[in-house]
C-alpha positions in Angstrom: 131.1 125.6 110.2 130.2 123.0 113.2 128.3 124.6 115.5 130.1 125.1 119.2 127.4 123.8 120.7 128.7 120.2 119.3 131.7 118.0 121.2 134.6 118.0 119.3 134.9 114.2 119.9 132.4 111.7 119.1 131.5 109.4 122.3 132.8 106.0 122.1 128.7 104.5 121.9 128.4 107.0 118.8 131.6 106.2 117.7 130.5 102.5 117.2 127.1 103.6 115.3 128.5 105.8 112.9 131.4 103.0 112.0 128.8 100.7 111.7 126.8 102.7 109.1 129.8 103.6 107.3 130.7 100.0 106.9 127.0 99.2 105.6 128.0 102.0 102.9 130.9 100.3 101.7 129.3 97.0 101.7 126.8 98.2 99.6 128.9 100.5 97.5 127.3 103.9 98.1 130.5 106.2 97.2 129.6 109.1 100.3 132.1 111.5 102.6 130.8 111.7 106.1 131.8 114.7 107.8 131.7 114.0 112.0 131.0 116.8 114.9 134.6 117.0 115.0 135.1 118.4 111.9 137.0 114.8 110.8 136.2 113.3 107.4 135.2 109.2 106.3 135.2 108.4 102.9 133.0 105.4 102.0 134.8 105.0 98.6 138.4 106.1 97.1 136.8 107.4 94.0 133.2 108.4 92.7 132.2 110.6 95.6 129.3 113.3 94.6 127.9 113.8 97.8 128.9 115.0 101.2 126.9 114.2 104.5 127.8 117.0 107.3 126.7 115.9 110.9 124.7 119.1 112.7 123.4 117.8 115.8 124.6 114.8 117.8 120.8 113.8 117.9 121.8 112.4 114.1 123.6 108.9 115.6 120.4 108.2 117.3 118.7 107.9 113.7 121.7 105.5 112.7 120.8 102.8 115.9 118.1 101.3 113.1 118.6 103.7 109.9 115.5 103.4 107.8 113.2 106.0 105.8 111.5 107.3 109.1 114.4 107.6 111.2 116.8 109.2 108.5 113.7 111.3 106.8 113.5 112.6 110.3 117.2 113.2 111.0 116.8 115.6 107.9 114.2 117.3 108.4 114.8 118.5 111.7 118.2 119.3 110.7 120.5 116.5 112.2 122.6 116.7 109.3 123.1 117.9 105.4 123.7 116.9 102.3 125.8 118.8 99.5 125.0 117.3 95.9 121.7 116.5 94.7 119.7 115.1 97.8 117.5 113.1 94.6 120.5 111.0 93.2 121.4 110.2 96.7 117.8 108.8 97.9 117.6 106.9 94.4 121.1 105.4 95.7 120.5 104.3 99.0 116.5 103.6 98.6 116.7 99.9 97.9 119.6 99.4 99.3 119.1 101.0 103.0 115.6 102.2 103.3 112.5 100.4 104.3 109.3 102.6 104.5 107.3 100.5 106.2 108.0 99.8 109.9 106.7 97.6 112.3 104.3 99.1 114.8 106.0 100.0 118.5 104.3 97.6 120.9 102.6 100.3 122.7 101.5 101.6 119.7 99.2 98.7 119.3 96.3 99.6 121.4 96.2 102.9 120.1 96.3 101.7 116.6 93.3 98.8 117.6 91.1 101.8 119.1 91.4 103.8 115.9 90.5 100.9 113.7 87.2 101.1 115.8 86.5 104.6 115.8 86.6 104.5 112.1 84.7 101.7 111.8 81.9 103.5 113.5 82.8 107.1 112.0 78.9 107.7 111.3 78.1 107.5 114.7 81.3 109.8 116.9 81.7 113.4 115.8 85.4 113.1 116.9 86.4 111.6 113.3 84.9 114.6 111.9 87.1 116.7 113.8 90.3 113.9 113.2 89.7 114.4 109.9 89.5 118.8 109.4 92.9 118.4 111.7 94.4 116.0 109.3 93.6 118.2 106.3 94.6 121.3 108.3 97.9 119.7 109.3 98.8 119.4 105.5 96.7 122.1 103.7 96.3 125.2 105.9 99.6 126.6 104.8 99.9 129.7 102.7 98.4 129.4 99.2 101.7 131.4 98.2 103.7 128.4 99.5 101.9 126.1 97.0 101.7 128.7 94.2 105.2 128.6 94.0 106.2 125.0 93.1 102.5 124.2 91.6 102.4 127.1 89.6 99.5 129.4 88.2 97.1 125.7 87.6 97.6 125.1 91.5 97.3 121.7 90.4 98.0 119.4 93.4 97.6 116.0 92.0 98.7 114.0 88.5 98.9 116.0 85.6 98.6 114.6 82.0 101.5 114.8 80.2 100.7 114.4 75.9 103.7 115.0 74.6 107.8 115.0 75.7 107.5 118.9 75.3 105.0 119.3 77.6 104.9 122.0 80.2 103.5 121.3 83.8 101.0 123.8 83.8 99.9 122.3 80.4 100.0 119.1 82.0 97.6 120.0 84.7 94.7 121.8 82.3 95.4 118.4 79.9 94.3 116.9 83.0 91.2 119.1 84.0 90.0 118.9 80.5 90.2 114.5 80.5 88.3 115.0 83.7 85.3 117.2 82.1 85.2 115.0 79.0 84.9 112.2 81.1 82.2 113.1 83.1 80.7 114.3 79.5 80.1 117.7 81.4 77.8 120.0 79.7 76.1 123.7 80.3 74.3 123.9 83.2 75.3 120.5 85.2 75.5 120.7 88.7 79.1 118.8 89.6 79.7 118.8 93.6 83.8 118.3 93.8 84.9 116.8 96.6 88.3 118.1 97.9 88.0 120.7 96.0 91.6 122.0 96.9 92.4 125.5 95.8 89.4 125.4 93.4 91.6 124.8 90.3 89.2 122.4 89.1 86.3 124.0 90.3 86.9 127.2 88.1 88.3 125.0 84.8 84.9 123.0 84.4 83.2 126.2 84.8 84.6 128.8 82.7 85.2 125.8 79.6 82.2 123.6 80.6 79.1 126.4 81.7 78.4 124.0 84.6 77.7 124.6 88.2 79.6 123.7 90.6 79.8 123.0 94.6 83.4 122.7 95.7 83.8 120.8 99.7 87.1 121.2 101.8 87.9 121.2 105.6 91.1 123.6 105.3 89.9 127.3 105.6 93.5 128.2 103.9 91.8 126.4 100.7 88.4 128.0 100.6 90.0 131.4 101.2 92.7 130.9 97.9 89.5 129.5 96.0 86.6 132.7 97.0 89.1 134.8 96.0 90.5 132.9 92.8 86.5 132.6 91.9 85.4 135.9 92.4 88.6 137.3 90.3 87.5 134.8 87.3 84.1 136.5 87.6 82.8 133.1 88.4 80.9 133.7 91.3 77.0 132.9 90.2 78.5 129.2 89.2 81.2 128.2 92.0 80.5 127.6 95.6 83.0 126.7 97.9 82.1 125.1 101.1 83.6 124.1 104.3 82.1 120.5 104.4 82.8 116.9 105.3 80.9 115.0 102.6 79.3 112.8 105.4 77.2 116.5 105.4 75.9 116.8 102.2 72.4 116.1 103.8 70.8 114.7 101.0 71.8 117.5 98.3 72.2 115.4 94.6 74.4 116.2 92.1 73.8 115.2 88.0 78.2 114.8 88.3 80.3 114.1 91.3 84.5 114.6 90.9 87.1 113.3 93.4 90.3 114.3 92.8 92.9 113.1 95.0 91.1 113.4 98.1 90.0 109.8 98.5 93.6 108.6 99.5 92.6 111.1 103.2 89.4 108.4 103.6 91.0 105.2 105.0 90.1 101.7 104.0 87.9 101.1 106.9 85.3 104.6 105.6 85.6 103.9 101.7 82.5 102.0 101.6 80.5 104.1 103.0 82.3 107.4 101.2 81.1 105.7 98.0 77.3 105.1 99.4 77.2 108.8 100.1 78.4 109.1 96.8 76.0 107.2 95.0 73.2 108.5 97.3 74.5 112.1 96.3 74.7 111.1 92.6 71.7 112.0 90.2 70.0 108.6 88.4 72.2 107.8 85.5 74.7 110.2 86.8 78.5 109.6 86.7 81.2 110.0 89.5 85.2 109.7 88.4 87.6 109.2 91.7 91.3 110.2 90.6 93.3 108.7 92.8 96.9 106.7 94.2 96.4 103.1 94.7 99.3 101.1 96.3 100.2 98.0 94.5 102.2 96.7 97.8 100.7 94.4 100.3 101.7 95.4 104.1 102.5 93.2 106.4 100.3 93.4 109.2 101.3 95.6 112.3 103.3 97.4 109.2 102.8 101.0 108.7 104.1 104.0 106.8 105.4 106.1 109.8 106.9 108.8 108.1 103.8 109.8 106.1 101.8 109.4 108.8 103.6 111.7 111.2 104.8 114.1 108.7 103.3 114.5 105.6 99.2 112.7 105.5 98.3 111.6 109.1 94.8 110.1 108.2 96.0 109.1 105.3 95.5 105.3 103.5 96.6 103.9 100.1 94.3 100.9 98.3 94.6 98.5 95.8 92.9 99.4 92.6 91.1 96.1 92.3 89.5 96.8 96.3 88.2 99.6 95.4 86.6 98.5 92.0 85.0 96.0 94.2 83.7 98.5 97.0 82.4 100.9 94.4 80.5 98.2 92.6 79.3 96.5 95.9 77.6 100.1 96.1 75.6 99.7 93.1 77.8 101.9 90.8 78.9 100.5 87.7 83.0 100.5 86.4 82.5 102.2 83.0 86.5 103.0 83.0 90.0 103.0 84.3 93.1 104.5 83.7 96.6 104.5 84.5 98.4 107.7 85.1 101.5 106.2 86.9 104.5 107.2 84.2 102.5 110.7 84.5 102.7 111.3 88.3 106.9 110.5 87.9 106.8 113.8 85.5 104.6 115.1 88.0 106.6 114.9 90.5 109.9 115.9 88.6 108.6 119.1 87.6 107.4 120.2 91.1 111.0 118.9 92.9 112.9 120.7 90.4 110.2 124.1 90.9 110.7 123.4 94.7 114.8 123.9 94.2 114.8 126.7 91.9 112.4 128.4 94.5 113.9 127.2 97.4 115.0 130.5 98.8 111.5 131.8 98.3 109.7 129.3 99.9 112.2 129.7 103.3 110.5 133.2 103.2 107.1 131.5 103.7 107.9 128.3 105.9 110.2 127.2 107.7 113.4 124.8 106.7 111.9 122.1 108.3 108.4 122.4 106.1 110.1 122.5 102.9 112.3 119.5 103.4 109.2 117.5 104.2 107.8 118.4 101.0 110.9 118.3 99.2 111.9 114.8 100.8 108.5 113.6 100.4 108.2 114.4 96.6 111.4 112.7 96.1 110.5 109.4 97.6 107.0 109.8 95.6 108.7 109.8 92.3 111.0 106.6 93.1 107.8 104.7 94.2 106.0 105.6 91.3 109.0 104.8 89.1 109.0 101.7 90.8 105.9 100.5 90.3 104.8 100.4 94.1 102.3 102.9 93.4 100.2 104.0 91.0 97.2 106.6 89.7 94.1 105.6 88.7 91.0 107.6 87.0 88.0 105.2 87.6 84.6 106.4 85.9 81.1 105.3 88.0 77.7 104.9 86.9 75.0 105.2 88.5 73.1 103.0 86.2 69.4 101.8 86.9 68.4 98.1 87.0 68.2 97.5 83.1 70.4 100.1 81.6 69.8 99.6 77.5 71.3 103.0 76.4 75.0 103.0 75.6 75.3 106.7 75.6 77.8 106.6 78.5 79.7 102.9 77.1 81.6 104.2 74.3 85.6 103.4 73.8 87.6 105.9 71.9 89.3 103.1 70.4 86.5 102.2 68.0 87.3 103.1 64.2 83.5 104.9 64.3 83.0 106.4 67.7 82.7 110.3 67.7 80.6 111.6 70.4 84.2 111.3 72.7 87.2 112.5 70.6 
């Protein structure tokens, strides 16, 4: 039903936009049926029509002027207009096609953009980035646990999970993950690991209820050390997991024999990452190792280029690397590459299971947040999995060490693809 609010007619300016975008559709054969204000219908192809776009709000042919990802991602998710079919196939249709994700920068946007190149160049020294930051991982994090719970399941997994086999389950997935992690860091009884974004604490509690170790878990969302005390204290865990409300530019000196990043690093920014990984490797035990988990870009912006709609909706603060530039930091540091893998394939399963949990559950989710919350997500996750797929991102575990000037012991420099190795597999 069109809402009265909406004209029966279409004025003649909007009239123009929306013709103009359908003819963009048939030029680049994307079979679609538009339904207008009015109630009238346009059909973008005689045949092969899945999908139905229904105008809600006149607002919509505003996002039409330029269409791209911000501008329609926005339309959607404040409810301009719907889609009936699966929203998926449709994005994967028009993606390449229509949709540019990077935008240039407004002109006044500049100046703004300048000064906070400058305040993080100098986040040591202005307590306001501190704050920045806890808002920035509020604005994504400090949403009911129950929310997550319900598309990540009982792991709360909220990154890359590993998957070993076609049959494999996303909660199996996740601890397949975990586990890689521990081995990695060769964790074993007693080691104090500090993780840093410690989410939930899913990670947290895995390395110490399988590895005996201590551990210090850091977050600036209160939502997530809540979720965490309490998922702790039920595991009986309590004498080997802290949680803290920290910024790791805090940890005051405190060293750790491992450290563990896991998906955090993509909220530092290029302009903080070297000094994230001196406070890392300051933090870090001698001969003590460090693995980051994290999504590098393998796109180069264009200067004055930026990612709008992830910055406004889903990460603000948030900043994607290349692999190879943060290799380079980490070793500038003093630590040593001992490692790196490539998750990419595994983040598109990733990402499939949590879109299709996200559908199933959709009416239960609408209890906790509103519409406009779960389409960000749900949009969000969608155009995750095409980048991945599309090789524009990627996930990489790298493995540190912080080895000392003449390192002769090659405890920690083993492959698992030697015929005789054992301490690893």
């Amino acid at each position: 039903m069109i809402p009265q609010s909406l004209s029966r007619f279409i004025p003649k300016h909007r009239q123009l936009v929306l013709n103009k975008f359908i003819r963009i559709l048939k030029q680049e054969m994307i079979p679609l049926e538009i339904i207008d204000p009015g109630g009238r219908t346009w059909a973008t192809a005689a045949k092969g029509i899945r999908h139905r776009l229904m105008i809600r709000d006149q607002r919509f042919f505003n996002a039409l002027i330029s269409p791209d990802a911000f501008s329609l991602g926005e339309a959607y998710i404040k409810g301009y207009f719907d889609v009936t079919g699966n929203i998926r196939d449709l994005y994967e249709m028009v993606c390449h096609k229509l949709l540019s994700t990077d935008q240039p920068q407004q002109p006044q946007r500049i100046s703004a953009f300048l000064s906070g190149l400058a305040e993080r160049f100098f986040a040591g020294s202005f307590p306001r980035i501190r704050k920045r930051e806890k808002e920035n991982i509020e604005y994504h994090y400090d949403i009911p646990g129950e929310f997550y719970r319900l598309f990540l399941g009982k792991t709360m997994g909220y990154t890359c999970g590993y998957y070993a086999g076609a049959e494999t389950s996303m909660s199996e997935a996740q601890n397949e993950k975990m586990d890689i992690i521990c081995r990695k860091l060769r964790l074993k009884p007693d080691d104090h690991l500090l993780d840093i974004g410690c989410g939930w604490g899913n990670f947290a509690v895995y390395a110490a209820r399988h590895y005996k170790v201590r551990v210090t878990g850091i977050t600036l969302s209160s939502e997530q050390k809540s979720y965490a005390d309490q998922w702790v204290a039920e595991e009986g865990l309590a004498g080997r997991v802290s949680i803290e409300i920290l910024n790791y530019r805090d940890l005051d000196g405190r060293t750790f024999d491992k450290i563990s990043c896991v998906g955090m690093s993509e909220h530092v920014g290029q302009a903080n990452m070297r000094s994230f990984y001196k406070i890392i490797y300051r933090s870090l035990a001698p001969d003590g190792l460090f693995l980051q988990h994290t999504i590098t870009t393998n796109v180069l912006r264009k200067k004055g280029h930026n990612n709008k709609f992830l910055d406004t909706y889903m990460f603000p603060g948030g900043e994607l690397m290349f692999q190879q530039d943060l290799i380079d930091q980490a070793c500038h540091t003093g630590f040593e590459l001992l490692n790196a893998e490539n998750f990419r394939p595994h983040y598109v399963k990733t990402l499939a299971d949590w879109i299709a949990r996200m559908e199933n559950k959709r009416e239960k989710l609408l209890a906790i947040v509103p519409e406009s919350i779960f389409r960000i997500y749900h949009v969000f996750f969608i155009g995750s999995l095409i980048s991945f797929r599309e090789k524009e991102i990627a996930l990489f575990q790298n493995l540190f060490h912080k080895s000392g000037p003449d390192t002769r012991e090659t405890k920690y420099f083993k492959t698992p693809f030697s015929r005789h190795e054992r301490s690893i597999i």
